[in-house]
VEXKOLLUM-579533 format. One record per residue: y, z, x of N, C-alpha, C in turn; residue in three letters. Coordinates in steps of 0.1 Angstrom, whole numbers, plus 2048, in hexadecimal, padded with zeros to 3 digits. Atoms other than C-alpha are relative to their C-alpha. Last residue first. Example, Ala and Ser with C-alpha at 12.3 -4.5 7.8 and 13.67 -1.06 7.14 Angstrom:
<recs>
7F58007F77F584788980B8087F8ser
7F48008097D384E87B80C800809ala
</recs>
This chain:
<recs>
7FA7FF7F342DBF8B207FA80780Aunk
7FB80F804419BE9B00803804810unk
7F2803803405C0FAFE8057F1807unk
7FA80D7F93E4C08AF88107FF801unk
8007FD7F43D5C2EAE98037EF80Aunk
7FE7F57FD3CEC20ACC7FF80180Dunk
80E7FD8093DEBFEAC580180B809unk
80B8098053FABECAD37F38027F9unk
8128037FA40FC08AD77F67F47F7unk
80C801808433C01AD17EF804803unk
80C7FB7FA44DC00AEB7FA8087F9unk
8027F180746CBF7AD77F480A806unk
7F77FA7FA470BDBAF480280F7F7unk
7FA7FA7F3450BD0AF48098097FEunk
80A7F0804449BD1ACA801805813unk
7F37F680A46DBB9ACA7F5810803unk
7F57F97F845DBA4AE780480B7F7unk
8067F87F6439BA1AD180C806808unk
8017F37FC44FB9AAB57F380480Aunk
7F87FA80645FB7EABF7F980F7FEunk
7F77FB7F4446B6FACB804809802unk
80B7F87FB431B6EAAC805805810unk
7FE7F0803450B63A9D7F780A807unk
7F17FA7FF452B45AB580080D7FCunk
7FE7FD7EF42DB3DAB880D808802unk
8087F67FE42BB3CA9080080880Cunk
7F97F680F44BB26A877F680A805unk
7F37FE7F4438B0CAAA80880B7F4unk
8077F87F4417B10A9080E80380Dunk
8067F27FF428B0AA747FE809809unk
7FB7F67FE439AECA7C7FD80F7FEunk
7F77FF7FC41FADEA8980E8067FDunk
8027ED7F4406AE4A77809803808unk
7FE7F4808412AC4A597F980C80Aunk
7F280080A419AA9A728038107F9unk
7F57FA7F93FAAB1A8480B8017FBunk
8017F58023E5AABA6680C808807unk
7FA7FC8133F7A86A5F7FF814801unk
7F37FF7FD3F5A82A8A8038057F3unk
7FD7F67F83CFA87A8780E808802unk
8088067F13C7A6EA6880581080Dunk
7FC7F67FB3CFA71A417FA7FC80Eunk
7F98057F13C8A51A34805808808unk
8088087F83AEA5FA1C8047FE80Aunk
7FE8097FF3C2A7EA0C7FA7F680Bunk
7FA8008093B1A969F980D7F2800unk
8067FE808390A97A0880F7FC7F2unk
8078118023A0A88A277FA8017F6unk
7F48038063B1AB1A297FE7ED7FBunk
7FB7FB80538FABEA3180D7FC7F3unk
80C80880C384AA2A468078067F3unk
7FD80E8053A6AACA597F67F97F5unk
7F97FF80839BAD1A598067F17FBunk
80B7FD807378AC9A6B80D8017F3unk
80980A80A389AB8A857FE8037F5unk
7F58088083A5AD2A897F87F27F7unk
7FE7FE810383AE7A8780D7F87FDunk
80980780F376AD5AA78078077F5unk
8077F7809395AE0ABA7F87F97F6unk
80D7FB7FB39EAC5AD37F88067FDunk
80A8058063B5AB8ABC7F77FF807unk
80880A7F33D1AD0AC57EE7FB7F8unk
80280B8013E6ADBAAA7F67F880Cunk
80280A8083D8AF9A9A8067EE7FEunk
80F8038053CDB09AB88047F27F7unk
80280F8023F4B05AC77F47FE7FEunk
7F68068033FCB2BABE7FC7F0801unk
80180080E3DAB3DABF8097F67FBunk
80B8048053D2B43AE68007FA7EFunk
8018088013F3B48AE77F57F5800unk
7FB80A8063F8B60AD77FC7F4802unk
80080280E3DCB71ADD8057F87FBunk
80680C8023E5B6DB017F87FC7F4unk
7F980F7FA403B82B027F67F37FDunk
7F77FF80A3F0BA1AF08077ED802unk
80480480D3D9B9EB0A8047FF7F3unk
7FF8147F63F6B9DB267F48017EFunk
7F58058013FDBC4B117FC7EE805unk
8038058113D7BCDB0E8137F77FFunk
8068088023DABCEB397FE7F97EFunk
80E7FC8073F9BE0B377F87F17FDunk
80680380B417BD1B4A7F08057FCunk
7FE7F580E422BE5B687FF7FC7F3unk
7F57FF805427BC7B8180180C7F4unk
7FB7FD7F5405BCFB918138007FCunk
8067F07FE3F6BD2B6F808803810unk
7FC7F980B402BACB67802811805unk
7F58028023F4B9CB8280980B7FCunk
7FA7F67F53D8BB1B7E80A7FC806unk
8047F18033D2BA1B57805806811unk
7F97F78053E0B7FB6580080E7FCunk
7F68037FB3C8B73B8180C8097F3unk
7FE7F97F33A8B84B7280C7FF805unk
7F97F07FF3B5B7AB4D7FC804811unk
7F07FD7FC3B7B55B5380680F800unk
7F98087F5397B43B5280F809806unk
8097FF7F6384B5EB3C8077FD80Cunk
7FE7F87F93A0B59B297FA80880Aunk
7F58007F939DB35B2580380D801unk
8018097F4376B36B1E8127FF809unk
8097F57F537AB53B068017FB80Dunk
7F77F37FD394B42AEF7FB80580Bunk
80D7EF801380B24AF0809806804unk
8027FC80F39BB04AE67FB80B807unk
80D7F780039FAFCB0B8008057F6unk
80B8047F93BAADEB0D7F38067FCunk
8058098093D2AE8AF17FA7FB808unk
8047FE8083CEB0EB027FD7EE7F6unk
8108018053D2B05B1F7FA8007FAunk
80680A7FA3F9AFAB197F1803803unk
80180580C3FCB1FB037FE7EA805unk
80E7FE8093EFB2FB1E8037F57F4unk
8098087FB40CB21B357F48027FAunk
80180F7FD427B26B1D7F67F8806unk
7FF80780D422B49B137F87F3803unk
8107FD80441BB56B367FC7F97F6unk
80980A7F243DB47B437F18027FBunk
7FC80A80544BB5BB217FB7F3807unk
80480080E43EB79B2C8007F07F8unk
80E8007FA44BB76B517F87FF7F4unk
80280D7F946EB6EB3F7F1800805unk
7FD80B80C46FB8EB2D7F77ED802unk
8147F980445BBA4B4A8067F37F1unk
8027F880C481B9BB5A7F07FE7FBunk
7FF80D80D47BB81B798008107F7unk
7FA7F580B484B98B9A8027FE7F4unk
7F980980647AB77BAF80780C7F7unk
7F68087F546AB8FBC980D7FB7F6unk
7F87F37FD45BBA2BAC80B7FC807unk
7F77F981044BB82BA080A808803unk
7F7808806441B77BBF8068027F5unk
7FB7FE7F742BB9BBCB80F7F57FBunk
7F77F580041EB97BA7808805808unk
7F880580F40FB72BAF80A80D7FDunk
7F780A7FA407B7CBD38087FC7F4unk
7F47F77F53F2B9FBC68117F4803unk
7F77F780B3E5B8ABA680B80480Aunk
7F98038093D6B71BBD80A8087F9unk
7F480D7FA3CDB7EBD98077FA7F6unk
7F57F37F63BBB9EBC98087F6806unk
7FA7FE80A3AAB7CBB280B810805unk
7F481180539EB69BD280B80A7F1unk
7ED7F880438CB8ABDC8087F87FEunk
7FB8087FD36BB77BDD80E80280Aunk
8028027F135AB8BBCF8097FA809unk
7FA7F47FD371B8EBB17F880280Dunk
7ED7FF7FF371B69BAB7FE80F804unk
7FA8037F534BB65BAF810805806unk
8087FC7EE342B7DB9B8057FE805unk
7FA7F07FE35CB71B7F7FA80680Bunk
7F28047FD34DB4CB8180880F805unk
8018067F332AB5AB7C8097FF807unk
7FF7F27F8337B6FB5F7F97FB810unk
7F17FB7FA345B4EB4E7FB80E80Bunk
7FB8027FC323B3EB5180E804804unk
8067FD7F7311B56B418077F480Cunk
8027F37F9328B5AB297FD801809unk
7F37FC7FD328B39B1C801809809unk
8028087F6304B3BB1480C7FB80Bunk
8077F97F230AB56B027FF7FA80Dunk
7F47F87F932BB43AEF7F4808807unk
7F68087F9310B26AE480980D807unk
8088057F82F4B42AD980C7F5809unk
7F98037EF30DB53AC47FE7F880Aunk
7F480A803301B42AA280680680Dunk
80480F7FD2DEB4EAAA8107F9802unk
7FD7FF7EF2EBB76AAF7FD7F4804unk
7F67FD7F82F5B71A8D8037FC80Cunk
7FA8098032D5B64A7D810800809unk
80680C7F62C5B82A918077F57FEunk
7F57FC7F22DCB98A7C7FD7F880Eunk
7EF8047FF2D0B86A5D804805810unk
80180E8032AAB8DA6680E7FC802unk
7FF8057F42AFBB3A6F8037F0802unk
7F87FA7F72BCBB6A4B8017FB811unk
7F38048042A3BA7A3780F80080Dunk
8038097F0284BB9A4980A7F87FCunk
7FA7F77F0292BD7A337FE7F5805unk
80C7F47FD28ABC2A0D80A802810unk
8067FC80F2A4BAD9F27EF80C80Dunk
8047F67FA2C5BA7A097F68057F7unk
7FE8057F52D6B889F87F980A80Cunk
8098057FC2CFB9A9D97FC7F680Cunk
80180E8012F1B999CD7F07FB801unk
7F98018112F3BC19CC7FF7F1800unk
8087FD8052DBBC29EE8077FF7F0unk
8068097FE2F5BACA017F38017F8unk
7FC80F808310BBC9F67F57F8802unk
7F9800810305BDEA018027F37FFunk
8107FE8052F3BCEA227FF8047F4unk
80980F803315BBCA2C7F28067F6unk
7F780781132CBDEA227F67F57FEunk
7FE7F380B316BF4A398027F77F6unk
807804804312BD5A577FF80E7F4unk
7FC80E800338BD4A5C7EE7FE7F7unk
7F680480F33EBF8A5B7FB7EF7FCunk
8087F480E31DBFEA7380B7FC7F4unk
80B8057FD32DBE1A8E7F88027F5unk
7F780E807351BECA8A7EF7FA7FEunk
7FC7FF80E342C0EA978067F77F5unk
80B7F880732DC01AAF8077FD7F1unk
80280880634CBEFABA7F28007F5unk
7FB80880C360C0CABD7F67F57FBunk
80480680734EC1EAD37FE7FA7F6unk
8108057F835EC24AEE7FA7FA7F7unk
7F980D7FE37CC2DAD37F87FB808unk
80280480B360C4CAC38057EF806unk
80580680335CC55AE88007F97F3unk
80C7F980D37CC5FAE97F37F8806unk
80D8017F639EC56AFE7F28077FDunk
7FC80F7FD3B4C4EADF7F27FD810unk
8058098093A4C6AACB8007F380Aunk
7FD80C7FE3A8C88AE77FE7F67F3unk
7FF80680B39ECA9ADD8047F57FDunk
7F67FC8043A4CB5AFC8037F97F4unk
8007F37FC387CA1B0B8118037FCunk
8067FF7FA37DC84AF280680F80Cunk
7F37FE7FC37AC87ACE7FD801810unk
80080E7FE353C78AC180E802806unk
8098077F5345C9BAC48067EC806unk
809808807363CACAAE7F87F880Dunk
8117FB7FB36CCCCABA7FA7F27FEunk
7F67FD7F5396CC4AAA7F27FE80Dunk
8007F57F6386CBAA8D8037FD812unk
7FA7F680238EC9CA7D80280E80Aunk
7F77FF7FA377C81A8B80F80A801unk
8067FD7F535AC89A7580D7FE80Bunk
8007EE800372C8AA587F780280Dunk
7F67F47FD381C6BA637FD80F7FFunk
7FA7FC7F635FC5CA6580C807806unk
80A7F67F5353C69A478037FC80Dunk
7FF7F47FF372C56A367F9809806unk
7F37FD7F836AC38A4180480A800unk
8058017F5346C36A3580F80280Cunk
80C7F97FA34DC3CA16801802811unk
7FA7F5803368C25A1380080B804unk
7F57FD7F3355C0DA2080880A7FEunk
8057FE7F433AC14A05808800811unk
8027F2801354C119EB7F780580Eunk
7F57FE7F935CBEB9F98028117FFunk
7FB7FF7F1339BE59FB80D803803unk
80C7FC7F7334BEB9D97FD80680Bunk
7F97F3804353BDF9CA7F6809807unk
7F48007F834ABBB9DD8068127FCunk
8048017EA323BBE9D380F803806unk
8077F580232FBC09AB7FE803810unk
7F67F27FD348BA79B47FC80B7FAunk
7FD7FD7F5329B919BA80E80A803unk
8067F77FA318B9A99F8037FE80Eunk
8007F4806331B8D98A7F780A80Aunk
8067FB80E337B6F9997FF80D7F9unk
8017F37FA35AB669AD7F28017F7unk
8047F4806364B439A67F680B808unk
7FB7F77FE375B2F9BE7FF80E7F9unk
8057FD7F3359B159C080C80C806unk
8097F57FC357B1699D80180480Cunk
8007F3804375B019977F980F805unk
8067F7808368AE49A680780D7FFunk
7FF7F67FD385ACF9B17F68077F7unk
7FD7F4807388AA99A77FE80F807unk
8057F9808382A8E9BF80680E7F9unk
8077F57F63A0A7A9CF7F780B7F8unk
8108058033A5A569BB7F780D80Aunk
80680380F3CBA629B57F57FE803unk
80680E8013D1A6A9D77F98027F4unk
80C8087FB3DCA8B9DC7FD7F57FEunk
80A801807401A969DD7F37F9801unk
8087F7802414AA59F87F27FE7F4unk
81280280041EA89A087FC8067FBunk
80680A812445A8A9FC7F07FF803unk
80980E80044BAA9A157FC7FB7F3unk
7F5806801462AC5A0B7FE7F4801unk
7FE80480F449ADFA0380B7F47FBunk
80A80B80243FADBA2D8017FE7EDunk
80680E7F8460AE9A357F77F97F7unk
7F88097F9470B06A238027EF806unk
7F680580D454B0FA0B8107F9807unk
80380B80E43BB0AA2380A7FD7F6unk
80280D80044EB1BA3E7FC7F47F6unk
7F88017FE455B3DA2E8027ED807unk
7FE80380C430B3FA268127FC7FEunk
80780D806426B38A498067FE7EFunk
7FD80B7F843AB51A587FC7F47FCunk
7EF805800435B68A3E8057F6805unk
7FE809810412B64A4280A8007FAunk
80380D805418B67A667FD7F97F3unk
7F180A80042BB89A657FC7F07FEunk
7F87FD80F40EB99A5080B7F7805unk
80880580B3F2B90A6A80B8007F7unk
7F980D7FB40DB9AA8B7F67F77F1unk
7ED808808413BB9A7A7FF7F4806unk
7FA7F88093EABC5A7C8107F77FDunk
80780C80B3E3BB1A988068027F2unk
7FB80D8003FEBC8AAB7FB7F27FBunk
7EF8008093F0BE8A9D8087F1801unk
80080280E3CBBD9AA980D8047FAunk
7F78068053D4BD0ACC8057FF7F1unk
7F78017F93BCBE6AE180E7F97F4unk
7F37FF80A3A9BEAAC180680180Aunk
80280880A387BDDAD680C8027F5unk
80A80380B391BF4AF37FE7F37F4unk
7FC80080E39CBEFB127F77FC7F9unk
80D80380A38BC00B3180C7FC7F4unk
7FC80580D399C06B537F77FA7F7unk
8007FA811388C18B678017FF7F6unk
80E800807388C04B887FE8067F2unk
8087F68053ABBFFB867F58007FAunk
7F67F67FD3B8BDEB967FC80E7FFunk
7FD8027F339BBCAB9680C803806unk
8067FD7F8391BDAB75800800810unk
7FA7F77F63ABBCCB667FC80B804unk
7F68097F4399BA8B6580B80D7FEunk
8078017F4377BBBB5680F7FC808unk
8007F97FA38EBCAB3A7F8804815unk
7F27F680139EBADB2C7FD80E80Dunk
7F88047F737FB9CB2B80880480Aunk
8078027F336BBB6B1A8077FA808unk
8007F57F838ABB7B027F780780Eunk
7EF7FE7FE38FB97AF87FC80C809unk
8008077F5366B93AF280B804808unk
8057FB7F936DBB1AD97FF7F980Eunk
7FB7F37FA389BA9ACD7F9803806unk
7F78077F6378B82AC280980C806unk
80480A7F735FB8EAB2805800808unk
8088087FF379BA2A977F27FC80Funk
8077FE7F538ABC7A907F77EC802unk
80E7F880239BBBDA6E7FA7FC80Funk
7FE7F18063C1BB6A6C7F180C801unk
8037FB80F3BCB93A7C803815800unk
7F57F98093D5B85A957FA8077F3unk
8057F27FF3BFB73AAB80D8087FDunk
80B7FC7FF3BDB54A9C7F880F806unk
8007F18013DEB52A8B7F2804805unk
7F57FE7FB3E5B2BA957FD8137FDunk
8008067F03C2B22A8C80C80880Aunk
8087F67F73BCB3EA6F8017F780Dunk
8057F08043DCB3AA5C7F57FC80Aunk
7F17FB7F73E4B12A677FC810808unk
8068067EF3C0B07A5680C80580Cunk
80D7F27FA3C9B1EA357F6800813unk
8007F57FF3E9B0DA357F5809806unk
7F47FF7F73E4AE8A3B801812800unk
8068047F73C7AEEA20805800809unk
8097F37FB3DBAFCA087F97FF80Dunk
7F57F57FC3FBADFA0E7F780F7FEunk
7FC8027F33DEAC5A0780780A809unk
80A7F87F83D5AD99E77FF7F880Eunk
8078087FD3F6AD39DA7F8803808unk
7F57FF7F4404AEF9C17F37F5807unk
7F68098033F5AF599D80B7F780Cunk
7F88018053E7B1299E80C7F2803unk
8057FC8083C5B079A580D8067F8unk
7FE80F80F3D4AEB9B87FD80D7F6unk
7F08078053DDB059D27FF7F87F5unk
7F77F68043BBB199D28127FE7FDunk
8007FC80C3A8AFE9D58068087F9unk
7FE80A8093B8AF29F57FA8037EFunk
7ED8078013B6B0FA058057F77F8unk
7F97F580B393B179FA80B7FD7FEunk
80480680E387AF7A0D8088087F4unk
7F880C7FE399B08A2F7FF7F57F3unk
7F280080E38BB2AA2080B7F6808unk
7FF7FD80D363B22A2980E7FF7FEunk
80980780B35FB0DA448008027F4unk
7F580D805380B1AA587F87F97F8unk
7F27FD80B377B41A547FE7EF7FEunk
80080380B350B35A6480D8037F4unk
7F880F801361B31A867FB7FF7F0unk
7FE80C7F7365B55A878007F47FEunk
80880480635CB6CA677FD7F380Bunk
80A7F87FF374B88A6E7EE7F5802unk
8097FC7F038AB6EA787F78087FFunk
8128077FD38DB6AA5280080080Aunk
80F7F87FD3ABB86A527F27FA7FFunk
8057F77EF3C4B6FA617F680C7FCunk
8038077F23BDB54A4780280A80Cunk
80A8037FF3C0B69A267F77FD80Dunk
8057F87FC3E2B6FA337ED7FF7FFunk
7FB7FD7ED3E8B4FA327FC80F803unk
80C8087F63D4B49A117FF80080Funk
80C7FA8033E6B639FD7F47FC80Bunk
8047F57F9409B5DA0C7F28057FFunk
7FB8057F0407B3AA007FA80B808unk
80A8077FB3F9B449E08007FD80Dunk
8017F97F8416B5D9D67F27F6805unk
7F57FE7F342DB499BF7F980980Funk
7F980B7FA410B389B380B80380Aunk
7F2806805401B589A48047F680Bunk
7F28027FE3DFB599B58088007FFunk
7F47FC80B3C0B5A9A080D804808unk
7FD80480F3ABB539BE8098097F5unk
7F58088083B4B569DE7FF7FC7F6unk
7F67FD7F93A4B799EE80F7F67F6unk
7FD7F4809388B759D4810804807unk
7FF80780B37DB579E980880D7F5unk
7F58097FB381B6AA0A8017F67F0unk
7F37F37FC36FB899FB8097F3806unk
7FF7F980D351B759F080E806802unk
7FA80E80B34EB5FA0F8058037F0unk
7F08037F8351B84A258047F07F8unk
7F37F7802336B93A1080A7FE7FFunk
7F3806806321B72A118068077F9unk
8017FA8102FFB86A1980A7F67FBunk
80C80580A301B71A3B7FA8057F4unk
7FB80E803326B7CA437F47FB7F7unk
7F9804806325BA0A437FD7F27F8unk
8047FB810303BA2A4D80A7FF7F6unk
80880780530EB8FA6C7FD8027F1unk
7FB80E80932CBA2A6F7F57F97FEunk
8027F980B312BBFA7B8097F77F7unk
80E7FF8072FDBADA928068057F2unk
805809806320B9BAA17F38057F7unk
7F980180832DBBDAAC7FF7F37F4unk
8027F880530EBC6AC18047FD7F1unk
80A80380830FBA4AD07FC80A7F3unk
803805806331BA6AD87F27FC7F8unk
7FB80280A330BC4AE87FD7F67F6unk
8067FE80B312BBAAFE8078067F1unk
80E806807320B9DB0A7F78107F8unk
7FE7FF80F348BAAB0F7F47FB7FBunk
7FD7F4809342BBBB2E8027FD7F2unk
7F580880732CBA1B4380780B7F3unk
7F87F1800311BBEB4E80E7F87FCunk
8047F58052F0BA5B4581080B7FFunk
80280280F304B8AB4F7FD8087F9unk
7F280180530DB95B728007F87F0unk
7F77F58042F0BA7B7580A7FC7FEunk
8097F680F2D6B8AB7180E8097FEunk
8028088092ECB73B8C7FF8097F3unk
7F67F880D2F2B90BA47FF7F37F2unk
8027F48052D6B85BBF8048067F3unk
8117FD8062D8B64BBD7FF80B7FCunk
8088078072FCB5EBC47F78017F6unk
7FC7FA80E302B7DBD68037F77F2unk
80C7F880B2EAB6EBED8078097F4unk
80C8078082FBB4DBF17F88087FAunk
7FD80780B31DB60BF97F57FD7F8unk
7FC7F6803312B76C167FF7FA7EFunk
80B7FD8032FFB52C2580480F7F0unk
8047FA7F7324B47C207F28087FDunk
8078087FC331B2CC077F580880Cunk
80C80180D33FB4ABF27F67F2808unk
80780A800351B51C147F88007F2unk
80C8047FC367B71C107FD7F27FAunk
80480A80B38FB74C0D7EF7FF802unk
7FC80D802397B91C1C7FB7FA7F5unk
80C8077FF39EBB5C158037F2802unk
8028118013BDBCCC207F27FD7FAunk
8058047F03BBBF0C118027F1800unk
7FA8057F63CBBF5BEF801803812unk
8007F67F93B0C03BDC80C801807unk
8077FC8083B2BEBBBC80180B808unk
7F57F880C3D5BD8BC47F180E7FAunk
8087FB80D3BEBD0BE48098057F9unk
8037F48053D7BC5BFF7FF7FD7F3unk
7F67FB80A3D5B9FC067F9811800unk
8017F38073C0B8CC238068067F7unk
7F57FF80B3BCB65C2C7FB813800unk
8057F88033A2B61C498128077F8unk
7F47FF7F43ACB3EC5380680F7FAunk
7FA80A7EE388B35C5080E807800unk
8077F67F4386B4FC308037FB80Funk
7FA7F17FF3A0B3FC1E7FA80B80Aunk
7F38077F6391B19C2580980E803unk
7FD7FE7F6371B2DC188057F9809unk
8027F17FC37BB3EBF87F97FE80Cunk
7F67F57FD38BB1CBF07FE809806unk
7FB8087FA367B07BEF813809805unk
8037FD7F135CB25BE18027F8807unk
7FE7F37FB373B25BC57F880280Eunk
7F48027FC370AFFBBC80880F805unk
8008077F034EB03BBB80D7FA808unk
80B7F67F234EB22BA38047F380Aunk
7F67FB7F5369B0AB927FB80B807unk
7F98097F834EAF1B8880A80680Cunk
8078077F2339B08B7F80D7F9807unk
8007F37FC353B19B627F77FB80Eunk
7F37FE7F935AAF3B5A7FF80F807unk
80280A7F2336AEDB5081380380Bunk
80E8037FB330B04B388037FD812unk
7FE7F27FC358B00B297F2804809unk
8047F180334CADEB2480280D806unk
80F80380735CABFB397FE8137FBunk
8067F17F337EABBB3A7F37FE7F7unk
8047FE7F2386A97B317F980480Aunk
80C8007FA387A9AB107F97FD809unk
80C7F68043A0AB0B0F7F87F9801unk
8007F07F53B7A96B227F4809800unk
8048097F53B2A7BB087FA807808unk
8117FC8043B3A93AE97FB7F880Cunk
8037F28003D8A9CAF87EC8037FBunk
7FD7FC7F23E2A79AF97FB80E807unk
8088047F83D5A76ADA8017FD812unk
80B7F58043EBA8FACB7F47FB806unk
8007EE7F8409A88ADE7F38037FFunk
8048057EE402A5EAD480280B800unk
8107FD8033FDA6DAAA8027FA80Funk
80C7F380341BA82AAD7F67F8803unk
7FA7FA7F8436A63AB97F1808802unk
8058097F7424A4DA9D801807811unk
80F8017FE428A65A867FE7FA80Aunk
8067FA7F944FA69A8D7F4805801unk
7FB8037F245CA4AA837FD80F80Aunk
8078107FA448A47A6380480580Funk
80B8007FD454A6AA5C7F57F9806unk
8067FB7F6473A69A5D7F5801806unk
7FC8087F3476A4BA447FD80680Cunk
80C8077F845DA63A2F8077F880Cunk
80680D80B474A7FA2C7FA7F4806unk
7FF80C7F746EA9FA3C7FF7F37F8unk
</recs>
C-alpha cells in the first residue's frame, strides 16, 4: 500500500471504526442485555399468547402455543426454576471442570513456556508461519494467549531481523481472527458445545454434542490460517513503507524470549508424561470389551467421548503439575488445589454470565417462542427453496455483523444458537455443522472491531513501537488478513460440506 493511499484511506477506516465503537458502546453489558431481552420476550410471549399464536413442535410435533411469561404460570416458573436453570445450564459444569485442569497448565507457566519456545529461534523465512500458527494453538490459554504471545510477536520478528510491528499485527490477527480454530481441545469448545447442545435439544431431546464436535475441522482450519496469514504478510502487509519503529522506540529484552534450562527440563517432562498418559488411554480404549467403548464396541458413541472433558481436564492438569513441580512452581500437594482455585477465580465474570444467559434460555424455551421461530424460519427457507450454500452464507454474514457489536463468543451464541441450531436441524443440517458456521464467524471480524478489549490492549502493544499509531493505523494492518482469513476459512468449510467430511468424532458435517 503506498503511503499516498494510505493517507486517503485512514481517514475513511478510522470514521467505520468509530462509528462501530459508537454503536457498541451503546449496548449495555452482555449481563444486562440477556435481562433486557427476558423482558423483551415476555412482553412478545404475551401479544402471541392474546392472539393465541401456535406452531407444530419440531420436538414432538403436536401443536403448542405461545405461553404468557407475563402470566401468574410464567411468574412461578420464574422463581421456582431460577437455581436449576443455572445449576443444570449445560456448558457450566463442563467448563468448570475443564478450566481446573488448564489452570495448572497455565499457572505453573507450562503453556508461557511452550508458547515462547514455540517462536524463538525461528529461521526468518519461517517466523510468520511460526507465530500464526503459534496463535491458533494459544486459545488453549484464552484471553491470557493475547498478554503473553502478542509481545512475543513482536520480539520474535525483530529478533530475526524483520519488523516487530508486522509480529505483533500477526500474532494479534492469529488468535483474534483464528479464535476458535485451535488444534488443542480448549475453554471455549466446551462452552460451544453446551450451548450447541441445549438449542438442539428442542428438536431432539437427546441430542448431545461433544467437546471434539469440530476438532478434525479445527485441526485444518489452524494450518489453513497460518498459511493464510503467512501468504498475506509477504504479499500485502510486507509492502507497506510503515513498517519501521520509531527510532526513539525502546530496545527489546532479549531474555524475555529465552527459554531456561529448568524450564525446558519441565517442558520435556510434561511433554513425556503426555505421552504417557496418551498412550494408556488408547490402550485402554483398544479392546473391543473395553469399559470406556460404548454398546457394540462403539468409540464415537462411548462413554470415554461423554467424557471427553474430564479427560482433556486430567491431560491438561498431568503436564501442568509435571512442569510445575520441575520448575518448582508446584513445591507441596495443597499447591495444586490452590492453582485450580486461581482458575475457577479468573471465570467468575463468564459464571456470572451464565446465569443470566440460562435465565434467558428458560424463558425462550418455555415460552415456545423458539419452536416458532425455527419452525417458521425453516418452513421459509424451504418455501424459498434457497440451496444449504446460500442459507450458509446468510448465516455467515449475519453472525459475523454481531459479532463486531458482541465481542463474547458465549454471549452471542447463547443469543443465536436456539433460533439457528433447530433452524438448521429442521432443514437437515447437523447441529455441530451451524457450530462449525459460527466459529467462523464468531472469529473473522474479532480482530477488527474495537469493541474487543484486546484490540485495545494490542494497540498499546504496537504504541510501544510506534507512538502515533491510533485505531484506524491497527485496523489498516487486520484488515486485510482478517477479510483473507474469513474467505479461506469459508471456503473450506463449503469444500469439507460438499466432500462430506466429519467434523470430528462421530459429527458428521451432513
Amino acid at each position: 500500500m503506498s503511503t499516498a493511499t494510505e493517507t486517503r484511506e485512514l481517514p475513511r477506516l478510522v470514521r467505520a471504526m468509530a462509528g462501530i465503537e459508537r454503536v457498541g458502546n451503546a449496548l449495555p453489558h452482555p449481563f444486562w442485555l440477556f435481562w433486557i431481552l427476558s423482558a423483551v420476550l415476555a412482553v412478545v410471549s404475551a401479544i402471541l399468547s392474546a392472539l393465541d399464536v401456535s406452531v407444530i413442535s419440531p420436538k414432538n410435533g403436536k401443536e403448542v402455543v405461545v405461553q404468557n411469561l407475563l402470566s401468574g404460570d410464567g411468574l412461578q416458573l420464574a422463581v421456582s426454576t431460577a437455581i436449576s436453570n443455572f445449576a443444570e445450564f449445560p456448558p457450566m459444569a463442563t467448563i468448570v471442570v475443564v478450566i481446573m485442569g488448564v489452570a495448572l497448565a497455565e499457572r505453573t507457566g507450562f503453556l508461557q513456556a511452550l508458547m515462547r519456545v514455540s517462536v524463538s529461534r525461528v529461521p526468518q523465512s519461517m517466523v510468520v508461519f511460526a507465530v500464526a500458527f503459534a496463535g491458533t494453538m494459544a486459545h488453549v490459554a484464552s484471553a491470557a494467549a493475547y498478554i503473553i504471545l502478542v509481545p512475543l510477536g513482536g520480539l520474535a520478528f525483530r529478533a530475526v531481523g524483520r519488523s516487530p510491528i508486522l509480529g505483533i499485527v500477526v500474532a494479534y490477527t492469529a488468535i483474534a481472527s483464528g479464535y476458535d480454530a485451535s488444534p488443542i481441545p480448549t475453554p471455549n469448545d466446551a462452552i460451544f458445545a453446551g450451548i450447541t447442545t441445549a438449542a438442539a435439544r428442542t428438536v431432539h431431546p437427546d441430542a448431545h454434542v461433544s467437546v471434539l464436535s469440530n476438532w478434525f475441522f479445527n485441526i485444518a482450519s489452524s494450518v489453513l490460517l497460518a498459511l493464510v496469514i503467512t501468504l498475506v504478510t509477504r504479499l500485502v502487509l510486507n509492502k507497506r513503507t510503515d513498517l519501521e519503529a520509531d527510532p526513539d522506540a525502546p530496545g527489546d529484552d532479549a531474555d524475555q524470549l529465552a527459554v531456561s534450562v529448568a524450564e525446558r527440563k519441565g517442558l520435556r517432562r510434561a511433554g513425556l508424561v503426555f505421552l504417557v498418559a496418551a498412550v494408556a488411554i488408547v490402550a485402554i480404549l483398544l479392546p473391543h470389551g473395553s469399559p470406556l467403548r460404548g454398546k457394540d464396541g462403539s468409540i464415537v458413541d462411548s462413554p470415554f467421548l461423554d467424557g471427553i472433558a474430564v479427560v482433556v481436564a486430567v491431560l491438561f492438569g498431568l503436564v501442568g503439575i509435571t512442569y510445575g513441580v520441575t520448575v518448582r512452581a508446584i513445591e507441596r500437594a495443597s499447591d495444586v488445589p490452590k492453582l485450580m482455585a486461581e482458575g475457577i477465580k479468573q471465570m467468575a465474570p463468564v459464571l456470572v454470565l451464565f446465569f443470566a444467559i440460562a435465565q434467558f434460555l428458560a424463558y425462550f424455551d418455555w415460552t415456545n417462542l423458539g419452536d416458532l421461530l425455527s419452525a417458521e424460519s425453516a418452513r421459509v427457507l424451504g418455501d424459498l427453496g434457497a440451496p444449504k450454500v446460500v442459507i450458509f452464507l446468510g448465516i455467515l454474514a449475519l453472525l459475523t455483523v454481531i459479532n463486531v457489536l458482541v465481542t463474547s463468543g458465549s454471549a452471542m451464541w447463547s443469543l443465536t444458537a436456539p433460533i439457528l441450531v433447530p433452524m438448521m436441524l429442521l432443514l437437515n443440517v447437523p447441529a455441530e455443522t451451524t457450530q462449525a458456521l459460527f466459529r467462523i464467524a464468531d472469529s473473522g471480524s474479532t480482530a477488527i472491531t474495537p469493541m474487543s478489549p484486546y484490540f485495545v490492549m494490542a494497540l498499546g502493544f504496537l504504541q510501544r513501537y510506534r507512538k502515533d499509531a491510533g485505531v484506524g493505523t491497527l485496523a489498516s494492518y487486520t484488515v486485510p488478513l482478517a477479510v483473507a482469513m474469513t474467505v479461506a476459512w469459508t471456503l473450506l468449510f463449503l469444500a469439507w460440506w460438499a466432500l462430506g467430511i466429519p467434523l470430528g468424532p462421530g459429527a458428521p458435517v451432513r
